[in-house]
C-alpha positions as CSV (number, residue, x, y, z in Angstrom):
1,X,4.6,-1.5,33.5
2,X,5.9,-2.8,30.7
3,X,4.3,-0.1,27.3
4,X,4.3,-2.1,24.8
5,X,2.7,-5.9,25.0
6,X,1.5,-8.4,22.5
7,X,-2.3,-8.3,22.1
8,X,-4.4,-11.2,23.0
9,X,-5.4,-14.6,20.0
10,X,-8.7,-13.0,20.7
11,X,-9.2,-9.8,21.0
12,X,-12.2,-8.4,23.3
13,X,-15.7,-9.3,22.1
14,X,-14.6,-12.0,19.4
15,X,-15.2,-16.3,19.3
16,X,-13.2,-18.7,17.3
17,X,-15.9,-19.0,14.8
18,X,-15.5,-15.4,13.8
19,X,-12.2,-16.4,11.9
20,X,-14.7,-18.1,9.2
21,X,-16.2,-16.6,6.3
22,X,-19.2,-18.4,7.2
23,X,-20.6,-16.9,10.3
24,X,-20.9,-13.7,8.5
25,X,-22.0,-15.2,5.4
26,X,-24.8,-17.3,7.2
27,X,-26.3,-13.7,8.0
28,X,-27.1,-12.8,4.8
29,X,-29.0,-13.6,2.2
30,X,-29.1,-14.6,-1.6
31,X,-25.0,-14.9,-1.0
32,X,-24.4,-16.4,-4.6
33,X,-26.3,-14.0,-5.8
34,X,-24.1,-11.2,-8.3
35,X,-24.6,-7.5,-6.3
36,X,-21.8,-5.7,-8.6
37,X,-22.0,-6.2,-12.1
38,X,-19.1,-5.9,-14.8
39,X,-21.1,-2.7,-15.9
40,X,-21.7,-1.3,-12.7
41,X,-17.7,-2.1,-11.9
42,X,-17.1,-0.7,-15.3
43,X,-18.5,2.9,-14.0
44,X,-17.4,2.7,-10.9
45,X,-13.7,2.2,-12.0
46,X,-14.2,5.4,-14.3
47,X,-15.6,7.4,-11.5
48,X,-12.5,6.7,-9.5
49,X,-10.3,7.7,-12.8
50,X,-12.5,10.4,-13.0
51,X,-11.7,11.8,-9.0
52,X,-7.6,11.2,-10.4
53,X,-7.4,8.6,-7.4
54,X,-5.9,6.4,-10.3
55,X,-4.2,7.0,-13.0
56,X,-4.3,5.8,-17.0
57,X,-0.7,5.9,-17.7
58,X,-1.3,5.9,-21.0
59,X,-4.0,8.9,-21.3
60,X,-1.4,10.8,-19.4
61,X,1.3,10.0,-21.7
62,X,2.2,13.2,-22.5
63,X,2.0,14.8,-19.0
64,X,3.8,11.9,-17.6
65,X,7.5,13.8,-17.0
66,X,6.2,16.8,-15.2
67,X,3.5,14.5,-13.1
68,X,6.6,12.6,-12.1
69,X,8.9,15.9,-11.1
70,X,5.7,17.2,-9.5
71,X,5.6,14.0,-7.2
72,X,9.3,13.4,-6.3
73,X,9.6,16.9,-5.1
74,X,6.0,16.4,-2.9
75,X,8.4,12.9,-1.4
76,X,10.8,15.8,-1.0
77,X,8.7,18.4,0.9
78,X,7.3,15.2,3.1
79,X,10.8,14.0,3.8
80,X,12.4,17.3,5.2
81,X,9.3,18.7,6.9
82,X,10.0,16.3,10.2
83,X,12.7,14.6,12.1
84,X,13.7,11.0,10.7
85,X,16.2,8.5,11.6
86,X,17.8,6.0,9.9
87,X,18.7,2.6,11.1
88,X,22.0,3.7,12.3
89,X,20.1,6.2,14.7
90,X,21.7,9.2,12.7
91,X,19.3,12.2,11.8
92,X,17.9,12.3,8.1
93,X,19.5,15.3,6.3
94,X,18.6,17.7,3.7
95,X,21.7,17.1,1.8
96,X,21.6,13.1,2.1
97,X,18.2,13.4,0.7
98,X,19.3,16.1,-2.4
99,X,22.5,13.8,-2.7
100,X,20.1,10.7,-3.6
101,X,17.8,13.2,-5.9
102,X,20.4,14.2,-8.4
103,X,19.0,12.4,-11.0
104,X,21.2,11.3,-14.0
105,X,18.8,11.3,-16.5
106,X,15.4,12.3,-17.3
107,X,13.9,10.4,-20.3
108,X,12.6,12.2,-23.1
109,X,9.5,10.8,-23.2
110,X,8.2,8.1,-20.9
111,X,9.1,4.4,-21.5
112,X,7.0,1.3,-21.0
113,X,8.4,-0.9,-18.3
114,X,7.1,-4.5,-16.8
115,X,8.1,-5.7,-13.5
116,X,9.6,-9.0,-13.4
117,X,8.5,-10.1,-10.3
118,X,7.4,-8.7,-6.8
119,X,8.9,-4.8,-6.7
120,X,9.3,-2.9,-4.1
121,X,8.8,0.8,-4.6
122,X,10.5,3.5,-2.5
123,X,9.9,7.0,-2.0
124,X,14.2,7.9,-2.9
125,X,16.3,5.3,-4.8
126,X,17.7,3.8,-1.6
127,X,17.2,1.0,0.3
128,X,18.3,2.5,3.1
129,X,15.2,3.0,5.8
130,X,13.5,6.4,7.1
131,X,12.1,6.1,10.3
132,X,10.0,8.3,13.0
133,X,12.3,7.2,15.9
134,X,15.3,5.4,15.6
135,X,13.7,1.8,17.2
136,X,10.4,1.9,14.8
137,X,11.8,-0.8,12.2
138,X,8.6,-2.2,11.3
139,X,7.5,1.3,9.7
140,X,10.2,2.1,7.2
141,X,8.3,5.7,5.7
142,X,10.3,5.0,2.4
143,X,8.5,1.9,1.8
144,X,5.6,3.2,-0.5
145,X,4.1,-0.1,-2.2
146,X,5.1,-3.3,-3.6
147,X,4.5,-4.0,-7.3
148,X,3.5,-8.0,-8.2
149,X,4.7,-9.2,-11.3
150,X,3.3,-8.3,-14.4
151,X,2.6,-4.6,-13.1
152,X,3.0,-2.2,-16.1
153,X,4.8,1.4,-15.7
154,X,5.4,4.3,-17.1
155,X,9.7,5.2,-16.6
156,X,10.5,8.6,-17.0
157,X,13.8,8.8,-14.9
158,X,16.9,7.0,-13.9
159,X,19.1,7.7,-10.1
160,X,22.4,8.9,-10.2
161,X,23.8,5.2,-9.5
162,X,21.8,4.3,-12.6
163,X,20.7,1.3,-9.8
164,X,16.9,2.2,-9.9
165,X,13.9,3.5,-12.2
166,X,11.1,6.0,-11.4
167,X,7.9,5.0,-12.4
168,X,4.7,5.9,-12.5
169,X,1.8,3.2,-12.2
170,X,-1.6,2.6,-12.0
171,X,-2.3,3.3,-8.1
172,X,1.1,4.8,-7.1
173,X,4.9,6.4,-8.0
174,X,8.3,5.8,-7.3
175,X,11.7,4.3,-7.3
176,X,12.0,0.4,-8.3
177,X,15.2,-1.4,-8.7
178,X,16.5,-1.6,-12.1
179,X,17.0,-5.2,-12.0
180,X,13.1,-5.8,-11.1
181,X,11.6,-4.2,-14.0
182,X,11.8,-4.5,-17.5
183,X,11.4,-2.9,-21.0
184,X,8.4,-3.9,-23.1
185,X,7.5,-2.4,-26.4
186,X,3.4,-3.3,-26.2
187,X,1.2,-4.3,-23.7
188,X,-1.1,-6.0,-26.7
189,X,-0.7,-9.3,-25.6
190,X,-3.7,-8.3,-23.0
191,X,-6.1,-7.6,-25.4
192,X,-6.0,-11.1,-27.5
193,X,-4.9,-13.6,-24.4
194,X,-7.2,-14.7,-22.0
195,X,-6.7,-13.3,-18.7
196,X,-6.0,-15.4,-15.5
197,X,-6.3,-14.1,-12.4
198,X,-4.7,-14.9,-9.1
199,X,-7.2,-15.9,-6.6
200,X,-5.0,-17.0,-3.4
201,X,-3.6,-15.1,-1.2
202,X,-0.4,-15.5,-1.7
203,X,0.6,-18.3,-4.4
204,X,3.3,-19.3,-7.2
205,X,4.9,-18.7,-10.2
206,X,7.0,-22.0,-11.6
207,X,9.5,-22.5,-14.4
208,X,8.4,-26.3,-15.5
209,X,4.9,-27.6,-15.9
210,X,4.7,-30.1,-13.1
211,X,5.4,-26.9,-10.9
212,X,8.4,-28.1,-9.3
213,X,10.8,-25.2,-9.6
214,X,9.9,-22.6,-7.9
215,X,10.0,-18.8,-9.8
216,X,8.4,-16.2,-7.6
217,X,5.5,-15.5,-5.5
218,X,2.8,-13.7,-6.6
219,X,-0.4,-12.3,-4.7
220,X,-4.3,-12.3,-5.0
221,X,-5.1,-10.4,-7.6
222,X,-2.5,-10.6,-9.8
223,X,-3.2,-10.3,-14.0
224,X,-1.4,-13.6,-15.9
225,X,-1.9,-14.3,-19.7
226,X,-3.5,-17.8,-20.9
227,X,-1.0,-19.5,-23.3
228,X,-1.9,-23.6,-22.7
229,X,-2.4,-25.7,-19.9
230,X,-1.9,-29.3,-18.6
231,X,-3.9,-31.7,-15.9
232,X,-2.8,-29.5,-13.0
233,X,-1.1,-26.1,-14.5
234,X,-2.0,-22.9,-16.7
235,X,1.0,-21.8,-18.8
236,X,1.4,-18.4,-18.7
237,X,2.6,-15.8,-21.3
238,X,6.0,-14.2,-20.5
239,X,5.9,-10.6,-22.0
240,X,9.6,-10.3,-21.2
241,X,10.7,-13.1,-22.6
242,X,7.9,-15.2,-24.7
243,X,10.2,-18.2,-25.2
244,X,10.2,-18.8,-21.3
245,X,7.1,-19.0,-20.2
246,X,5.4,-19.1,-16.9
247,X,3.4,-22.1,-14.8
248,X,0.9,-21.2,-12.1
249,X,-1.4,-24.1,-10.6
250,X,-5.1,-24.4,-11.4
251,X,-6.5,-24.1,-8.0
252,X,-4.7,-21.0,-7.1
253,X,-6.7,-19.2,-10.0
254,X,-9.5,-17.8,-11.5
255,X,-10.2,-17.6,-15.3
256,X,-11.2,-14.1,-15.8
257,X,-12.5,-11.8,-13.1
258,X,-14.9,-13.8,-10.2
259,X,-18.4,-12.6,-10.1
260,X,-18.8,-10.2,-7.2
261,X,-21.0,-12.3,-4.8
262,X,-21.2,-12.0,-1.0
263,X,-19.7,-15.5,-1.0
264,X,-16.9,-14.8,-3.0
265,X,-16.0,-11.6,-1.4
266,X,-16.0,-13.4,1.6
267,X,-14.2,-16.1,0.8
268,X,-11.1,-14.3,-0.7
269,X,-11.3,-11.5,2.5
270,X,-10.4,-13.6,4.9
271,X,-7.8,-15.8,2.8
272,X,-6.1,-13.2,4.2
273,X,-6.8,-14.0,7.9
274,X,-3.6,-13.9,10.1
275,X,-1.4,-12.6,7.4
276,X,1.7,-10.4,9.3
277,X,1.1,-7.0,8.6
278,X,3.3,-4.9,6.0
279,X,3.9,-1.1,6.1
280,X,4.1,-0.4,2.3
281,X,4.0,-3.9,1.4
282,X,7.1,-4.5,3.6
283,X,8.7,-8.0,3.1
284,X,6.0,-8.9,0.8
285,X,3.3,-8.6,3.7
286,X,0.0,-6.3,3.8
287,X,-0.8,-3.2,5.5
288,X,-5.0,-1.9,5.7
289,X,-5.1,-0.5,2.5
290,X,-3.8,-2.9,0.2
291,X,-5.7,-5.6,1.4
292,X,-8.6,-3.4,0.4
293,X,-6.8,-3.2,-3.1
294,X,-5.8,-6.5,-3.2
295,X,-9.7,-8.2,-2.5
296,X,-11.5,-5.5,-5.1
297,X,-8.9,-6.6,-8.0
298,X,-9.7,-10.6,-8.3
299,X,-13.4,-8.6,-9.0
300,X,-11.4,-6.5,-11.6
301,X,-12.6,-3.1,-9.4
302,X,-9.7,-0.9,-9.4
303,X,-8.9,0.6,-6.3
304,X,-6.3,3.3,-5.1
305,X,-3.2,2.6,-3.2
306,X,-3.8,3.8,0.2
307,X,-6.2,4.7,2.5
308,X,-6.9,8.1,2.1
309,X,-7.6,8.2,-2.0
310,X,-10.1,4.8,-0.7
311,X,-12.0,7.2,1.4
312,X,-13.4,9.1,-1.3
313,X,-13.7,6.2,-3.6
314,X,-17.6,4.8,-4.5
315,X,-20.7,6.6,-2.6
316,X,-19.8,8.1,0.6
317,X,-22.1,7.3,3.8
318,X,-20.4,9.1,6.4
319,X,-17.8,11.7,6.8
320,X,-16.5,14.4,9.3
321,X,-19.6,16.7,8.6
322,X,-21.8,13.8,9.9
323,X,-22.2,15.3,13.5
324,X,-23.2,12.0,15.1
325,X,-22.8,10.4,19.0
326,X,-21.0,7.4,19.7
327,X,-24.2,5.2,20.2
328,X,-26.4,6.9,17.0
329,X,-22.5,6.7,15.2
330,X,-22.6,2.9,15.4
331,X,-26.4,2.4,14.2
332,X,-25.7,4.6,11.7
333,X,-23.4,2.7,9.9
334,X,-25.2,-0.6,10.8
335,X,-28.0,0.9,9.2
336,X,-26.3,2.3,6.2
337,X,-23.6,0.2,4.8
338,X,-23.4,-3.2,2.8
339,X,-21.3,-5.9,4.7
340,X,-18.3,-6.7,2.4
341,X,-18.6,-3.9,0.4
342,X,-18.4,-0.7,2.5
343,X,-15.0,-0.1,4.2
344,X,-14.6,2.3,7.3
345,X,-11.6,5.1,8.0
346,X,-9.6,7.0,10.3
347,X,-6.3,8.8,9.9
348,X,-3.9,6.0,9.2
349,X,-6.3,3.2,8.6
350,X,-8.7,1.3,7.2
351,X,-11.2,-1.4,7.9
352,X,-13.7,-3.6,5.7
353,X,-17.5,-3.9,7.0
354,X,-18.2,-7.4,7.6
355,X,-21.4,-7.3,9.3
356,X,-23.4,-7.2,12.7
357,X,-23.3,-9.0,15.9
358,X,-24.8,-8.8,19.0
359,X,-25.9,-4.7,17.8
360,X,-22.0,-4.5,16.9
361,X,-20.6,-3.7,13.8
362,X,-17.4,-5.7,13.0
363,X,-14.7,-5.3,10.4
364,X,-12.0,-7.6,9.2
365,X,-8.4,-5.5,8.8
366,X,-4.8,-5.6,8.8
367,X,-4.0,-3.8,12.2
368,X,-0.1,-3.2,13.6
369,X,-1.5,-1.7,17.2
370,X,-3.8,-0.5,19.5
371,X,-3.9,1.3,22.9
372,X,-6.0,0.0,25.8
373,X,-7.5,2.4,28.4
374,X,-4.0,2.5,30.3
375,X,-2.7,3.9,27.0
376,X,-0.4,0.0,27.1
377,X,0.3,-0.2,23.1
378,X,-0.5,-3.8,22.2
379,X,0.8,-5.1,19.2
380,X,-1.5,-7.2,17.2
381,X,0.8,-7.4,13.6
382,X,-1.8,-9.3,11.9
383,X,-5.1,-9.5,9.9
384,X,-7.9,-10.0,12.5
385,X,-11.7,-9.6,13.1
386,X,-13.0,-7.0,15.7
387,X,-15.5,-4.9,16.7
388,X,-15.1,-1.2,17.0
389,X,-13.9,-1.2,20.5
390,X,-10.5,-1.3,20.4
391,X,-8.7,1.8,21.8
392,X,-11.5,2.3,24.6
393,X,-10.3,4.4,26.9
394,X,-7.3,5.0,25.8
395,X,-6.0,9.1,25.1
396,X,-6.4,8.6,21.1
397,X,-10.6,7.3,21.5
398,X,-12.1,4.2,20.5
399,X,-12.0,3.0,16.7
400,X,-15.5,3.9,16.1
401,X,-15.0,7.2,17.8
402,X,-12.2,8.1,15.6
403,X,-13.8,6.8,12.0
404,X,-14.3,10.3,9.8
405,X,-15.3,8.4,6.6
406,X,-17.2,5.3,5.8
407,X,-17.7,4.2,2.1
408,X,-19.4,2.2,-0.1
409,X,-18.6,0.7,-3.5
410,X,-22.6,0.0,-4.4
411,X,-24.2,3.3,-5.1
């Protein structure tokens, strides 16, 4: 039998209609209705600065150049702790990762970078790819993000090649292409331009204002910068290089943050539905976590970069102490969390609460695989709907047997 197969349109326990916003919308109520508020996001964005799950780049200013020796020698310790391969089948070594980490020159003091459009970010200043066995191309572990335009950074190092940056962010670290990011003396222009916010999932950047020439693609949550605007077009500011500006369309955006309504959250979670799943952001796609990231930011809630800082972000409602069966497991978090706003986890992923069905919970996530009770690996690649079934069976447990953590962002 063949181990590896492509799962099912429709997965077990799912309908057609469960691919619309609306069918978990139509089970709750007041759905306009605002349940976060920019002070309760406000508070909720300190507490997760407060847990260091994020970072203020420019509160740490002065700390920035041992933080970022601290974490490229943790990428370091990660790297040479296992057997990897690269593409070529060869066996990672010590030396071809010390060769790549003789950096040619530490800053003085960190510098204040842009990126110019989507970046990714790596874990060593290669492109080269790091994998668990030498067939597993779709998870390349030196892939650690992608960066959309606009995205500002803290630089504190060049590579040896002088070919790529390390940066520190927001929500993550690490090695970016020189040619993707920028300098930038301020970032002052956010304070006194009206922000614009990207509200598809994926839409466009264009170099004329009838949005013919195509620039770059840029993702749902995504900060631009009001400068004018036509019948069908927002100009946008260009910190990089002011006398070029930017054109996005109107109906891919939101001015200013969206209220944080069921409907809305709704509505922008499953723009997402049937988007190819991205290890790291690979080829521009999504992996679990960063659609979390992605839907919370168009609500201007910051949230970390993977799965594990999400876990402990907002009020927790279950975790490994929680000594629960499978049957009082379910009902418990049924019972206890807030369809679009609490998120469940396991090692390796993570899943958004969308609601009930038939005494089921269901979640909406971007999923690479599962095993079926014959242990078959199905590939699934994609954002879908499902219940908590999936794995049944199988040697590794169900899904809802292997959540530790389940969170919530109202508390």
């Amino acid at each position: 039998m063949n181990n590896k197969l492509p799962s099912p349109s429709l997965l077990a326990n799912t309908c057609s209609d469960m691919i619309s916003p609306y069918f978990w919308l139509n089970k709750l109520d007041s759905i306009d209705k605002t349940i976060i508020s920019q002070s309760h996001i406000k508070r909720l964005n300190k507490l997760t600065l407060d847990r260091s799950l994020i970072n203020n780049i420019f509160d740490q200013h002065s700390s920035i150049i041992n933080t970022s020796n601290d974490i490229i020698c943790k990428y370091y310790s990660s790297l040479t702790e296992s057997k990897y391969y690269q593409k070529n089948g060869n066996i990672i070594t010590e030396d071809w990762i010390k060769n790549l980490l003789e950096i040619n020159n530490w800053y003085d003091s960190p510098q204040l970078f842009i990126t110019n459009r989507l970046a990714n970010e790596r874990l060593l200043p290669t492109d080269d790819m790091i994998m668990e066995t030498p067939d597993d191309y779709e998870f390349d572990l030196l892939q650690n993000n992608a960066l959309d335009y606009g995205t500002l950074c803290m630089v504190t190092a060049e590579s040896k090649d002088k070919k790529w940056l390390f940066q520190i962010n927001q929500s993550s670290a690490g090695w970016i292409k020189k040619e993707y990011i920028a300098p930038i003396h301020n970032a002052d222009y956010q304070s006194n331009k009206s922000l614009i916010i990207v509200s598809e999932a994926y839409s466009s950047l264009f170099r004329d204002p009838q949005c013919t020439e195509f620039a770059m693609v840029v993702r749902m949550g995504t900060k631009l910068y009001f400068q004018g605007q036509n019948s069908i077009a927002y100009t946008i500011y260009n910190p990089i290089s002011p006398e070029r500006p930017y054109y996005v369309l109107k109906k891919d955006v939101s001015k200013g943050f969206l209220k944080c309504t069921y409907r809305n959250i709704f509505e922008q979670a499953f723009k997402f539905m049937h988007t190819p799943y991205g290890w790291g952001d690979s080829n521009g796609f999504i992996d679990c976590s960063k659609f979390i990231q992605l839907l919370y930011s168009v609500f201007g809630i910051s949230m970390p970069r993977n799965g594990a800082s999400q876990g402990n972000t907002g009020l927790e409602l279950f975790g490994n102490e929680t000594m629960l069966g499978k049957e009082n497991k379910e009902a418990f978090l049924m019972a206890n969390s807030i369809a679009g706003l609490s998120f469940f986890r396991f090692k390796g992923h993570i899943m958004l609460f969308i609601g009930m069905h038939n005494n089921k919970a269901y979640c909406l996530h971007c999923l690479y695989k599962y095993y079926d009770k014959n242990n078959v690996k199905y590939i699934v690649n994609r954002m879908i709907v499902s219940d908590l079934s999936l794995g049944e069976g199988s040697n590794i447990g169900s899904f809802l047997q292997r959540i530790s953590q389940a969170n919530c962002l109202l508390f």
